[in-house]
Every structure is written in C-alpha cells, then in structure tokens.
C-alpha positions as CSV (number, residue, x, y, z in Angstrom):
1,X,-17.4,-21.7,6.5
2,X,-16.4,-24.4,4.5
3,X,-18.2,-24.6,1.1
4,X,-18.8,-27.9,-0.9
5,X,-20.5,-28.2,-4.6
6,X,-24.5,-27.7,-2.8
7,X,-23.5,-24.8,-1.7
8,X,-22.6,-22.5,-4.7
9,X,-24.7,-22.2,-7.4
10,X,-23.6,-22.6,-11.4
11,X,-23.1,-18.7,-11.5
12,X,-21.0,-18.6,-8.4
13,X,-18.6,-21.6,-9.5
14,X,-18.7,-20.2,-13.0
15,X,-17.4,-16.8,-11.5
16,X,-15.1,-18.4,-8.6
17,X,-13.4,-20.6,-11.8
18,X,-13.0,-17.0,-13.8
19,X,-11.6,-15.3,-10.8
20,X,-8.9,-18.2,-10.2
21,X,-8.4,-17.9,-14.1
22,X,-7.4,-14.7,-14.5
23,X,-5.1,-15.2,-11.5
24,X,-3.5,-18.3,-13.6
25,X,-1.7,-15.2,-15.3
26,X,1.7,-15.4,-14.2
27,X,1.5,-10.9,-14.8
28,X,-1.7,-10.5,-13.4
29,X,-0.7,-12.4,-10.3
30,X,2.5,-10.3,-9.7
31,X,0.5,-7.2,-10.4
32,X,-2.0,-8.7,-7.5
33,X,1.1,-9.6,-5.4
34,X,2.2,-6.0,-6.0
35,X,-1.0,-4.5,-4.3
36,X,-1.4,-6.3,-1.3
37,X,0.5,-4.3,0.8
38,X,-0.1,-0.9,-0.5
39,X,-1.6,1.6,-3.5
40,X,0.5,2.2,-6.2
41,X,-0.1,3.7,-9.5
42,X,0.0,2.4,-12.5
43,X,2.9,3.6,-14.5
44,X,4.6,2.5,-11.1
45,X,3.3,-1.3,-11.4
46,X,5.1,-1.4,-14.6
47,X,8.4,-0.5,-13.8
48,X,8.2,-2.5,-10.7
49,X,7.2,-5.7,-12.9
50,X,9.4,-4.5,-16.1
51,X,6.6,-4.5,-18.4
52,X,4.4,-2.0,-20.5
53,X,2.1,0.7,-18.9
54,X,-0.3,-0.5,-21.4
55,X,-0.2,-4.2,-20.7
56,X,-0.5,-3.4,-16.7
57,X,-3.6,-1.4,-17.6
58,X,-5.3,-4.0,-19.7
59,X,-4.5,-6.6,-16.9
60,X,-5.7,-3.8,-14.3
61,X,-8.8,-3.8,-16.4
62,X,-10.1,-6.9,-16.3
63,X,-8.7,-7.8,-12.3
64,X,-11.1,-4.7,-11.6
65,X,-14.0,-6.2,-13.4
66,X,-13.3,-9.5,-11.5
67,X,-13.1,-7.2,-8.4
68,X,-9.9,-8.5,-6.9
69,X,-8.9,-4.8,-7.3
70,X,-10.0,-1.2,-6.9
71,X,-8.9,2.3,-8.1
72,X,-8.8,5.6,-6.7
73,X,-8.2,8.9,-7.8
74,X,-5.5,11.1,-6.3
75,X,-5.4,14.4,-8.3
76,X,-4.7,13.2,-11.6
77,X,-3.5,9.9,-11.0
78,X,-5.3,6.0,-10.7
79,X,-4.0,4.5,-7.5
80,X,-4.7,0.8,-7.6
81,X,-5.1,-1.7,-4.5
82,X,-5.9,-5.1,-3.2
83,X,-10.4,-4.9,-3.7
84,X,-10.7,-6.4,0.1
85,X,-9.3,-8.4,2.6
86,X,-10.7,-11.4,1.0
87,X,-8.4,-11.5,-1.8
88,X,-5.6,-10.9,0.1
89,X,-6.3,-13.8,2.2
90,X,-6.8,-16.2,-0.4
91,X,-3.1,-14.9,-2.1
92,X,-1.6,-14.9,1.3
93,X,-2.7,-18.7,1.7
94,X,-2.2,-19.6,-1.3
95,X,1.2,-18.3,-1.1
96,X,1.7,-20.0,2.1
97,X,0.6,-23.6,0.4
98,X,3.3,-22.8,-2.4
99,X,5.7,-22.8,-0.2
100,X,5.0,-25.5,2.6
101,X,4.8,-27.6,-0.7
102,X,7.9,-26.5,-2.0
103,X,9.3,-27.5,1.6
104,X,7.8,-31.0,1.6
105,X,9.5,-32.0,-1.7
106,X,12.9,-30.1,-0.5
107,X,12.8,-32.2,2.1
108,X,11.5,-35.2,0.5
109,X,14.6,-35.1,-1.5
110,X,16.7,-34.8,1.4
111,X,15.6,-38.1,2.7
112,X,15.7,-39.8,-0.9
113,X,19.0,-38.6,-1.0
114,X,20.7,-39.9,2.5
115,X,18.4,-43.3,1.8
C-alpha cells in the first residue's frame, strides 16, 4: 500500500519523521545495519563498530524506544536484533536506492567523461 499525506495522521508523520531521524545517525545506523542479519550483544556491537559500550547502549536505548529494535535475555546477557521484518525492509531498500544512485552518477560520469 502506497501511503500519501491523507493517509497518516499528525502523530503518525510526527513519529515516521522521528524514526527516520534517529536513523539520520551515522552510529545508530551501523548499529541497525549490524542487526539485521543476526543477535548480538552489546559489548559485541561495540567492538564491531569501534566505539564505547556505553555510547552503543544509549543509542540501543533510544532505537528500542523507536522500536526498530528489540532485546532478549540469554542468561546474563542483552542480545539485541532487528524489531521486525519491516525495518529490515525499509534498510534493505534503502540501501539498495544508495547504491543504484551511486551507480547512476558513476556512470553518469563515465559518459561526461568520453563526451
């Protein structure tokens, strides 16, 4: 379904805008990018991303309040993920458009440059 303007309230844009802020992120977003394919635990997240266990648990934080994450508990430890297959869709696409973009002007230059 495709949505326009009439079909989302203020509160839904207002949140849809928050969610695609905190994405804006450039650590949050690797942290996302980091849990769509599997559960990993924080401490884990940070050494993967080269950052502070602390500063991945703050951003954790807030992507859980959003929802585009979830925890678990395994014994003793938080295991974070993707929330549902809707985020991972929009970050898959999204991804995608980055890089059909990136393509078009690659090749855009190309043609500029053999004009």
């Amino acid at each position: 379904m495709t949505h326009t303007p009439d079909t989302l309230s203020d509160d839904q844009t207002a949140d849809l805008a928050e969610m695609f802020r905190l994405l804006g992120d450039p650590t949050r977003l690797r942290i996302v990018l980091t849990l769509l394919t599997e559960t990993v635990q924080v401490g884990e997240i940070a050494e993967r991303l080269s950052v502070s266990q602390s500063l991945v648990s703050h951003h954790l934080r807030l992507l859980r309040a959003a929802r585009l994450v979830r925890h678990e508990r395994k014994g003793r430890e938080m295991h974070y993920r993707i929330h549902d297959h809707h985020v991972s869709c929009v970050i898959d696409d999204m991804v995608a458009h980055v890089a059909e973009v990136r393509e078009a002007q690659h090749t855009a230059g190309q043609e500029a440059e053999t004009a």
